[in-house]
Kinemage of the C-alpha trace (Angstrom):
@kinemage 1
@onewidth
@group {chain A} dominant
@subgroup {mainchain}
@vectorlist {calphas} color= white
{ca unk a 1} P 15.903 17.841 19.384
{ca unk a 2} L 13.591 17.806 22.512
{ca unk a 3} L 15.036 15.241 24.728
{ca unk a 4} L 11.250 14.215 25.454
{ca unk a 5} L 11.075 12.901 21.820
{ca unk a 6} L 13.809 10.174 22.446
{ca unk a 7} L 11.936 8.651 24.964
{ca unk a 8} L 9.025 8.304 22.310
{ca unk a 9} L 8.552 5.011 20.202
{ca unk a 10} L 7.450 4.884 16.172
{ca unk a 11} L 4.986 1.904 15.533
{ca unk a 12} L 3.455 2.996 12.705
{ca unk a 13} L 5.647 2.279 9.643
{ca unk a 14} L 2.638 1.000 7.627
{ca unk a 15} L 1.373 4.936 8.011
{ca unk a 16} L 4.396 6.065 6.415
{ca unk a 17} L 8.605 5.328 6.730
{ca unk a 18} L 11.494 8.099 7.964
{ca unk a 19} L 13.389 8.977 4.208
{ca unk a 20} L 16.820 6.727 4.492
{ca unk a 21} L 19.903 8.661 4.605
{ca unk a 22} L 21.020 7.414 1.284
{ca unk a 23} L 18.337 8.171 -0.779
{ca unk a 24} L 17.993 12.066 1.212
{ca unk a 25} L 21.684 12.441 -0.150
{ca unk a 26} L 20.856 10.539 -3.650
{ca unk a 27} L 17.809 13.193 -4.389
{ca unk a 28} L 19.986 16.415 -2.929
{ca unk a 29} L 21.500 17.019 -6.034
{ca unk a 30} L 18.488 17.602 -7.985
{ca unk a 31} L 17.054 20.544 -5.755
{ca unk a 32} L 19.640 22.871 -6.693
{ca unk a 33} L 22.580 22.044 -9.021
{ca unk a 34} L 20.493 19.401 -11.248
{ca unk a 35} L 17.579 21.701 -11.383
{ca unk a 36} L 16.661 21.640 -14.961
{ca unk a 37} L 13.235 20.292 -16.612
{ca unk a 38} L 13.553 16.916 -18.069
{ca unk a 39} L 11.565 18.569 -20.992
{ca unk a 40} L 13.439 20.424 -21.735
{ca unk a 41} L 16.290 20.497 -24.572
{ca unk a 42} L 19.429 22.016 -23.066
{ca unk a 43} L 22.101 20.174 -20.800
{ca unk a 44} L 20.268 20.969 -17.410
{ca unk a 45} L 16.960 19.770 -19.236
{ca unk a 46} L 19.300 16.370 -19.941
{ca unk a 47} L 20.506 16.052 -17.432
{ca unk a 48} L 16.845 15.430 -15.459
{ca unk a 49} L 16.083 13.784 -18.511
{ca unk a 50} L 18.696 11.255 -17.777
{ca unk a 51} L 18.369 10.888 -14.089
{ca unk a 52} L 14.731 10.315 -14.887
{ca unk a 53} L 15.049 7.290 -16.655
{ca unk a 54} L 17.805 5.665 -15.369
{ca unk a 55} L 15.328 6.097 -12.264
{ca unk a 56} L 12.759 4.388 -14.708
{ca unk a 57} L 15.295 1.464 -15.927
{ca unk a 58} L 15.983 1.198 -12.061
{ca unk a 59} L 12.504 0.784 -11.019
{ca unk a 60} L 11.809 -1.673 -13.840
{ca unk a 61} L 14.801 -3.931 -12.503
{ca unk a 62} L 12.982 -4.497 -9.444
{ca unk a 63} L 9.566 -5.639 -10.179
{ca unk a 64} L 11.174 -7.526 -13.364
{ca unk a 65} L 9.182 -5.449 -16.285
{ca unk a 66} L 10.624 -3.075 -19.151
{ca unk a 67} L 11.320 0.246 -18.361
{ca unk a 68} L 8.669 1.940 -20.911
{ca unk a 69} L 5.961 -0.144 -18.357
{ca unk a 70} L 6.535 2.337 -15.716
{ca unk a 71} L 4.716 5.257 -15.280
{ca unk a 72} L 6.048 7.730 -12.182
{ca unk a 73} L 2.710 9.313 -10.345
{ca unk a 74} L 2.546 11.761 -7.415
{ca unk a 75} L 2.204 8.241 -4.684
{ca unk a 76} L 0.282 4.933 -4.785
{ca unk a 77} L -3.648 6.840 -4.560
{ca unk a 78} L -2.883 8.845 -8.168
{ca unk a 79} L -1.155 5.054 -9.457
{ca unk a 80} L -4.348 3.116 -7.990
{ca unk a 81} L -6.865 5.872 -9.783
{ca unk a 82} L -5.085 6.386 -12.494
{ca unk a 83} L -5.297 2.254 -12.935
{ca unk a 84} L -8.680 1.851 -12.298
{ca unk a 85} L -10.267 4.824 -14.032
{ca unk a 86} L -7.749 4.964 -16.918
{ca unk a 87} L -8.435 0.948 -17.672
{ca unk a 88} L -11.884 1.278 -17.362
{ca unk a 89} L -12.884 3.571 -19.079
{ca unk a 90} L -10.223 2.253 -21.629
{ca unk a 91} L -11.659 -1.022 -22.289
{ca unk a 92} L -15.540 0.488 -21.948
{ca unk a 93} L -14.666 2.254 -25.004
{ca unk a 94} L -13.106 -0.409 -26.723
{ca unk a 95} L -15.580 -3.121 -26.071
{ca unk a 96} L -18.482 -2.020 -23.503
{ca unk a 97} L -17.179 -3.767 -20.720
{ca unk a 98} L -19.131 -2.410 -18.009
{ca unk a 99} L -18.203 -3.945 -14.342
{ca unk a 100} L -15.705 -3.409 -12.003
{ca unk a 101} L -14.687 -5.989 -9.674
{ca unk a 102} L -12.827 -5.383 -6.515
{ca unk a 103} L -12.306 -7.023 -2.890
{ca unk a 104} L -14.473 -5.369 0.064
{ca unk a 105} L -11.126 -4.749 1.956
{ca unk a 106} L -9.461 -2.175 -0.251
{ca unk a 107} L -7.920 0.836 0.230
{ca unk a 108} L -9.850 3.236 0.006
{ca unk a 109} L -7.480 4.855 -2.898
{ca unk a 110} L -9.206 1.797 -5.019
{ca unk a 111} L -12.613 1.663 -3.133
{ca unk a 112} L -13.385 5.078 -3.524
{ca unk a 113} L -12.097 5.210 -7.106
{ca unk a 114} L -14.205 2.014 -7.558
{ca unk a 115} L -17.728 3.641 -5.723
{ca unk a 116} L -16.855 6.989 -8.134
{ca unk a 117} L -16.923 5.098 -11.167
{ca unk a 118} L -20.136 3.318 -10.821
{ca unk a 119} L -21.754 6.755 -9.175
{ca unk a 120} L -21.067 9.407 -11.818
{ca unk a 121} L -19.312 7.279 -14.979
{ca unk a 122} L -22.394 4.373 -14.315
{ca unk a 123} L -20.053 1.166 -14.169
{ca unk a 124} L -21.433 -1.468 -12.213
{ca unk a 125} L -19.204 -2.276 -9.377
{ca unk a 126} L -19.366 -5.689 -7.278
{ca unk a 127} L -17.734 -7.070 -4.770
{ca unk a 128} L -15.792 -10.345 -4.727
{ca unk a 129} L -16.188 -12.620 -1.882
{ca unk a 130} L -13.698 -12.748 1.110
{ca unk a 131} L -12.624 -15.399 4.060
{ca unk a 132} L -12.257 -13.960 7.615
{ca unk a 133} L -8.667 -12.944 7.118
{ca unk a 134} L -9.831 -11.081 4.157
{ca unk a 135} L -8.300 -13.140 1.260
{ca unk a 136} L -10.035 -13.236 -1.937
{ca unk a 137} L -12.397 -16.407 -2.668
{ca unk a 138} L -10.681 -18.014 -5.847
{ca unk a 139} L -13.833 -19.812 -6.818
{ca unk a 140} L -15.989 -16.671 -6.307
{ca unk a 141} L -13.973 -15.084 -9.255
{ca unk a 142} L -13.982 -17.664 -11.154
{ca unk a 143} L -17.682 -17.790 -11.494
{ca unk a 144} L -18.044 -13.722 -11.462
{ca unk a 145} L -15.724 -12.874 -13.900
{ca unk a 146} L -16.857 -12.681 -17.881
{ca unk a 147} L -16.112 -10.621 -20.726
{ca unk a 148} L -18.230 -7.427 -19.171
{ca unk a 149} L -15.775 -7.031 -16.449
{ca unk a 150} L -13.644 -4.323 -17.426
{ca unk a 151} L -10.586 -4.560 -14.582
{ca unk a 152} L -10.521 -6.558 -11.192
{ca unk a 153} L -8.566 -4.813 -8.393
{ca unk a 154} L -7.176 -6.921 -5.533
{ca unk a 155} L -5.264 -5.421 -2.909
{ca unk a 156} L -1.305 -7.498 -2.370
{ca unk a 157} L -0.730 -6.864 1.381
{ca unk a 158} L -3.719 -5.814 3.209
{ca unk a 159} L -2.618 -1.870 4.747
{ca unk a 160} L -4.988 -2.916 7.374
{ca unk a 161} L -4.995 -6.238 8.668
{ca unk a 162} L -1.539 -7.477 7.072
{ca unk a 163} L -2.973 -10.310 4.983
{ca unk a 164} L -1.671 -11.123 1.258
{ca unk a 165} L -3.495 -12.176 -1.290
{ca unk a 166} L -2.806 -14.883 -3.231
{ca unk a 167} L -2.144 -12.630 -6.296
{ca unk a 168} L -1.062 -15.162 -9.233
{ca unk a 169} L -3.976 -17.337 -8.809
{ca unk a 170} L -6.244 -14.623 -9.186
{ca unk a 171} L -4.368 -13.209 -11.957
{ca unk a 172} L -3.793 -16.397 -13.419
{ca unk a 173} L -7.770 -16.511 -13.459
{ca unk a 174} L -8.552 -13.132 -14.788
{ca unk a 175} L -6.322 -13.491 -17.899
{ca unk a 176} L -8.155 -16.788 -18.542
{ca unk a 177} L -10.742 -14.448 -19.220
{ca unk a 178} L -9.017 -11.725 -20.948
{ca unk a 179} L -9.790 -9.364 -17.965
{ca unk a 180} L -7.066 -6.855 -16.954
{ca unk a 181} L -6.167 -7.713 -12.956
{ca unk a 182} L -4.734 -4.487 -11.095
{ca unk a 183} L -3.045 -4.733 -7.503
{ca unk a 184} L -2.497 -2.165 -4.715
{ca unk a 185} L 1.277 -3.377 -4.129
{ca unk a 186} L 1.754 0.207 -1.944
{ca unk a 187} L 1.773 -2.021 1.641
{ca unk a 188} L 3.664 -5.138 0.106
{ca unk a 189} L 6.190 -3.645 -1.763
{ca unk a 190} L 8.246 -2.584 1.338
{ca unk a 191} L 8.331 -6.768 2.608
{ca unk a 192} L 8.217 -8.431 -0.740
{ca unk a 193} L 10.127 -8.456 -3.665
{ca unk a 194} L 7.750 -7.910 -6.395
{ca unk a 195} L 7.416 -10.060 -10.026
{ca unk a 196} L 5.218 -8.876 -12.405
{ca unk a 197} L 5.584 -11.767 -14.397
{ca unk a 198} L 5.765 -14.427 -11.830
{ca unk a 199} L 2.147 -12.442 -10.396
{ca unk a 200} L 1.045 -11.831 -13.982
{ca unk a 201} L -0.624 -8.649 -13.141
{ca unk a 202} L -1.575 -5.926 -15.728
{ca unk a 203} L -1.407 -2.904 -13.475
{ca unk a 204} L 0.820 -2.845 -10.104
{ca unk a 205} L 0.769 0.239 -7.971
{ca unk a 206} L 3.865 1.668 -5.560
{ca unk a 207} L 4.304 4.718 -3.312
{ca unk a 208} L 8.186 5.458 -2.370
{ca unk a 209} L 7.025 6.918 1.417
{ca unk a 210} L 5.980 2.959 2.289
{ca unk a 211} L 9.702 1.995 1.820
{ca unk a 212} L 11.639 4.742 3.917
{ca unk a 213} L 11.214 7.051 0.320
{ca unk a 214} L 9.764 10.804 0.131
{ca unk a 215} L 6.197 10.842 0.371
{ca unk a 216} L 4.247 12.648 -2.570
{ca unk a 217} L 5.886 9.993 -5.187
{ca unk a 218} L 4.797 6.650 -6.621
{ca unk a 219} L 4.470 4.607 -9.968
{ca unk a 220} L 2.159 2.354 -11.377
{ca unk a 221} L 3.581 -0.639 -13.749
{ca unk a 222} L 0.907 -0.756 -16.977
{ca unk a 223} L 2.068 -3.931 -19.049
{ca unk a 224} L 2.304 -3.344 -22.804
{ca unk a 225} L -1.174 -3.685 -24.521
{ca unk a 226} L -3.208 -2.900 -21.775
{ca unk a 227} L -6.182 -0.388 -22.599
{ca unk a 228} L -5.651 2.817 -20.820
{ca unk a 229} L -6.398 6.396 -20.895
{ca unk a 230} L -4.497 9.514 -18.875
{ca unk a 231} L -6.638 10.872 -16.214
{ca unk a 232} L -4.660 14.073 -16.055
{ca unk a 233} L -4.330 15.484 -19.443
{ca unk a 234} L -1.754 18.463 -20.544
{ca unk a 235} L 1.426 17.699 -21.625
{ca unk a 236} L 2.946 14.485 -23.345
{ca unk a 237} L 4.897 13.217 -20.312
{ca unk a 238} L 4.993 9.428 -18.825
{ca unk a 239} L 4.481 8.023 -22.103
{ca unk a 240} L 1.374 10.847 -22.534
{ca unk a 241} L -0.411 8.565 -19.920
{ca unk a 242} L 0.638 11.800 -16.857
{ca unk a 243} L 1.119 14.767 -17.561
{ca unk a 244} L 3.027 17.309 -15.853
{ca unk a 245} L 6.504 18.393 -15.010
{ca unk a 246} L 8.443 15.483 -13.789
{ca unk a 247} L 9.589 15.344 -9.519
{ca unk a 248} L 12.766 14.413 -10.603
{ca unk a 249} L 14.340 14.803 -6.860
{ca unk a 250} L 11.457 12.339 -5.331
{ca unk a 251} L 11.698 10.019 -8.860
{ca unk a 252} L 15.302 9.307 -8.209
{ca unk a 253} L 14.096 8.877 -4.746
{ca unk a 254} L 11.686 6.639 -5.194
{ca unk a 255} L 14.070 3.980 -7.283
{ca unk a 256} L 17.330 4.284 -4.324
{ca unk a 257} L 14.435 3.571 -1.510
{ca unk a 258} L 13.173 0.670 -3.515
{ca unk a 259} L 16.765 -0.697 -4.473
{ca unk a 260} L 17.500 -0.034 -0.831
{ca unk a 261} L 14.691 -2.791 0.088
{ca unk a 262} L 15.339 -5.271 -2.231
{ca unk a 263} L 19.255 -5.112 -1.002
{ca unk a 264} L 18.327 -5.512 2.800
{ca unk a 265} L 14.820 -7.504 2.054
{ca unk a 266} L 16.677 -11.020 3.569
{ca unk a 267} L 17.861 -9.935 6.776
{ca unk a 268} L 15.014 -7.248 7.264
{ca unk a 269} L 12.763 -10.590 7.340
{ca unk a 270} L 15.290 -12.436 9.873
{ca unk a 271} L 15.224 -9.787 12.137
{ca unk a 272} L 11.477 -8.621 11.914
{ca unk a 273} L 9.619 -11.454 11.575
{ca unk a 274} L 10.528 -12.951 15.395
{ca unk a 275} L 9.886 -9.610 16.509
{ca unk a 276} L 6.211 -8.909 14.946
{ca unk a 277} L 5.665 -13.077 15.946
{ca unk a 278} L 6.403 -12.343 19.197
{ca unk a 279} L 4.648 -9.416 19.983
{ca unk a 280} L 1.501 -10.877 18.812
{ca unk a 281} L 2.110 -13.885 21.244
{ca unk a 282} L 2.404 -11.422 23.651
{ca unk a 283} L -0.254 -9.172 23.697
{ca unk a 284} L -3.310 -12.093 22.492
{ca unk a 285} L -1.702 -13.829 25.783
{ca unk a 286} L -1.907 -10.653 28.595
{ca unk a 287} L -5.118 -9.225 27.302
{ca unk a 288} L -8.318 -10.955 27.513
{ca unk a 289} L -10.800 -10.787 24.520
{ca unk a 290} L -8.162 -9.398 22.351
{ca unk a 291} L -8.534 -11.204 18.751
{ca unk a 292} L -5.601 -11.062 16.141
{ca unk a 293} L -7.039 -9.874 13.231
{ca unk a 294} L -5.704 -11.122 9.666
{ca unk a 295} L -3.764 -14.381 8.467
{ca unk a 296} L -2.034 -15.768 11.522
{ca unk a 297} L 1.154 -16.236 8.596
{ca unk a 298} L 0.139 -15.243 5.603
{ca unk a 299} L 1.151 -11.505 6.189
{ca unk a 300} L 3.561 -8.698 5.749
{ca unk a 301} L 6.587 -8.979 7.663
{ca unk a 302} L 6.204 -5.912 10.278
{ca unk a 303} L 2.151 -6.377 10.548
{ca unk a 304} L 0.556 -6.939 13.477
{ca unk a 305} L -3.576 -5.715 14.376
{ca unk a 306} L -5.637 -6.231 16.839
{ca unk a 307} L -9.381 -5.902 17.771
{ca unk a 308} L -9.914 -5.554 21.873
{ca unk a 309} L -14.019 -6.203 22.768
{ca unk a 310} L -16.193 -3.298 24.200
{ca unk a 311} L -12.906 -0.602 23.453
{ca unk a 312} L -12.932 2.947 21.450
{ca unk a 313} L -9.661 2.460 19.133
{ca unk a 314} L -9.402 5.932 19.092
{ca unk a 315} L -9.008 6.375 22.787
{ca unk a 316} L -6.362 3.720 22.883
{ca unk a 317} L -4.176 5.555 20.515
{ca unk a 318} L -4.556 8.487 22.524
{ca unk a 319} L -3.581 7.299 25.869
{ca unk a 320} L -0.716 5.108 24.011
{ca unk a 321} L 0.708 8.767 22.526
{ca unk a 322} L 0.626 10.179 25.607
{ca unk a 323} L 2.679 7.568 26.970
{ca unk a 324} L 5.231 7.700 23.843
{ca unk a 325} L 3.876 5.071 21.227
{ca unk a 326} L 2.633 6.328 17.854
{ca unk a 327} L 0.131 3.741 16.357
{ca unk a 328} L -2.904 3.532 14.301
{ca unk a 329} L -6.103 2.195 14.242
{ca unk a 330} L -5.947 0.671 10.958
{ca unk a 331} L -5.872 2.506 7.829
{ca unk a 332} L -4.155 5.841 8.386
{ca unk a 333} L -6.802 7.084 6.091
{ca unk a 334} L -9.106 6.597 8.156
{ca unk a 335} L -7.208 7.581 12.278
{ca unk a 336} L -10.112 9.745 13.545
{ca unk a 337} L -13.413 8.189 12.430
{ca unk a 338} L -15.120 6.840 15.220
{ca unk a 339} L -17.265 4.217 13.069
{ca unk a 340} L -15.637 0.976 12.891
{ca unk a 341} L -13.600 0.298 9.957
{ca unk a 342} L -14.980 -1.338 6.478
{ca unk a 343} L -12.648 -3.552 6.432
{ca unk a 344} L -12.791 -5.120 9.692
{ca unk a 345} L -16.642 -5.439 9.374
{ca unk a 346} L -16.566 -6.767 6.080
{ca unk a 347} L -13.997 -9.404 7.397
{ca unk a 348} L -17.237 -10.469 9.828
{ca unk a 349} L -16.175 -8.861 13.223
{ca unk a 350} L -19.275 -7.384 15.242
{ca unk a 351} L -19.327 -3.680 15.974
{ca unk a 352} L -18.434 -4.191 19.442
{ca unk a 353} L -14.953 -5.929 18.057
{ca unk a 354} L -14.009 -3.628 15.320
{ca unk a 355} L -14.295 -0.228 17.315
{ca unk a 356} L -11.451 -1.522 19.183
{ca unk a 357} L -8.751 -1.689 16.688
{ca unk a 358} L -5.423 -1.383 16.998
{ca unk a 359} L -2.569 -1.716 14.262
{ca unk a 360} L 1.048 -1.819 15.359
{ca unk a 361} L 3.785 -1.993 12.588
{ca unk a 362} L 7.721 -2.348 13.184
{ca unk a 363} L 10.253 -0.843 10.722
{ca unk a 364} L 14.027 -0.924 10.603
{ca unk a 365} L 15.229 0.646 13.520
{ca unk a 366} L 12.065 -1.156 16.007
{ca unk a 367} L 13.939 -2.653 19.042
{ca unk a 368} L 13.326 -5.308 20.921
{ca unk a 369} L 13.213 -3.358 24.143
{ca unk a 370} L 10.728 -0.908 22.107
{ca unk a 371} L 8.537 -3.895 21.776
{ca unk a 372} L 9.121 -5.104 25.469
{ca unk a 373} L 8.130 -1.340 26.696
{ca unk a 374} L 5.105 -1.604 24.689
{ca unk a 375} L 3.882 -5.275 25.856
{ca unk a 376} L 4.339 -3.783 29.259
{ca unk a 377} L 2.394 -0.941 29.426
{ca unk a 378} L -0.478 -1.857 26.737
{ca unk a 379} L -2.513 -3.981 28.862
{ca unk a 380} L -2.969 -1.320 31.739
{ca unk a 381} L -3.971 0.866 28.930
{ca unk a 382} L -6.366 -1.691 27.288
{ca unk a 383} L -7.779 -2.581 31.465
{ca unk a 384} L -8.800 1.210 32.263
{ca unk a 385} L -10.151 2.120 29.271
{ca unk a 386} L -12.562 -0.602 29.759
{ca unk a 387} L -13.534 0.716 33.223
């Protein structure tokens, strides 16, 4: 390795997590010697078979569901589309509901999915009301929510701006009206141990790359009974609801990673928390008009983001790279775009305030001296790019 690249610090864990050690050597084996299809009928094909769904059992374990209620995707964008579109059109059939319901602060795996399906499949689509740190109004979906709604999506842990929503009330509100709830769990999953029946959701999406797993693997948790259709049709695979040859490698992947965090979940927190507290102490206190932005507590464990007045985001993270610090600007999605984000606009910052964004997430290995070097050299950064 370059010896330059040591000196360089990773603060972008909410873009994506390094593959742990342990789960590179648990999905090894099924490259080469464990090769077969899980299709098919001979002892290589059992073999995947096997892996596969003691993968599946694994997976259930963890969000507390039964195995048969997971369905393994290509990452958390196919599991959010495949909830949304799939349920929708499910239950349209079934009974004409017509609306969609979602929070303005979504990824855009579910906002796009959710604009697509009232542009070309004519659903209505509405948005539910937020607060400024971009947590659902429980009264607003109370009052919007009837029998033509035909799923609510409401993002867990904001990718964003860190919040979490308070997902069991909102569920506990949408099955008072027989309405499927679906969450984005992709962000939240990696800092908090997920319970689909303490949360009563109906859909629950994961990506493995969010919690140090290969990227290009997720799975979405459908609880029994709820309407849904496949949105990729071919063969009969993941209970004929995806079809296509199964990842085994990145499956049995996926479930190690996500064991992996539940093990370590407790002193992750201990460690982490005092460190992402701490470094937004720091930084609101050395740089003037600098606003936090998302629930001062009420977010995931390694999430801080910022907003700096009369700043280009994208400049920032430029100047930061050069000087060894890999962050974002919010949603990786969206690193690039020089309009300000949705989500920080729809959360009621002014233009001048949500150009300037800045999202800096921790992950295992961060270092308190990582932080330190950061705190030090970010408001020089911030100071000339306003000149």
């Amino acid at each position: 390795m370059d010896k330059s690249l040591k000196k360089n610090t990773y603060l972008d864990f909410a873009a994506t997590s390094p593959v742990e050690e342990r789960v590179f050597n648990a999905m090894l084996p099924y490259f080469r010697e464990d090769f077969g299809n899980s299709s098919s009928i001979h002892q290589w094909g059992q073999q995947s078979e096997n892996a596969l769904e003691n993968a599946r059992i694994s997976v259930a374990q963890k969000i507390n569901c039964k195995p048969t209620e997971i369905i393994f995707t290509s990452g958390g964008s196919e599991s959010d589309n495949l909830a949304l579109k799939g349920t929708a059109l499910a239950r349209r059939s079934l009974n004409g509901a017509n609306k969609i319901l979602i929070s303005p602060v979504e990824h855009p795996a579910v906002s796009e999915t959710a604009r697509q399906l009232k542009e070309v499949f004519d659903f209505e689509m509405e948005y539910l009301k937020i607060d400024e740190y971009g947590r659902v109004d429980l009264e607003d979906l109370e009052k919007r929510i009837n029998p033509e709604v035909a799923i609510v999506s409401i993002i867990y842990g904001n990718n964003e701006i860190g919040t979490i929503n308070p997902i069991r009330q909102l569920a506990e509100i949408c099955h008072q009206a027989l309405v499927p709830i679906h969450t984005d769990a992709v962000q939240a999953a990696a800092h908090l141990r997920m319970d689909v029946n303490r949360d009563q959701v109906d859909l629950l999406s994961l990506g493995a790359h969010k919690f140090y797993g290969p990227k290009g693997v997720g799975a979405l948790f459908v609880r029994s009974g709820t309407p849904i259709i496949p949105i990729q049709t071919g063969g009969n695979q993941e209970s004929e609801l995806r079809a296509g040859t199964h990842n085994i490698p990145y499956i049995v992947g996926l479930a190690e990673a996500l064991t992996i965090t539940n093990e370590n979940m407790n002193n992750y927190h201990e460690k982490i928390i005092p460190m992402r507290d701490y470094l937004i102490d720091s930084v609101l206190a050395s740089i003037p008009d600098s606003k936090l932005t998302g629930h001062p507590s009420h977010r995931l464990a390694n999430h801080t983001s910022f907003v700096f007045q009369g700043l280009d985001g994208n400049e920032l993270l430029v100047i930061l790279d050069q000087n060894g610090f890999a962050c974002s600007s919010g949603s990786a999605c969206k690193v690039g775009n020089p309009k300000p984000s949705e989500v920080l606009l729809n959360i009621g910052l002014a233009p001048e305030w949500a150009s300037g964004s800045l999202r800096v997430t921790l992950g295992r290995t961060t270092t308190m001296e990582e932080i330190n070097s950061f705190i030090q050299i970010l408001p020089g950064v911030v100071k000339s790019l306003r000149k």
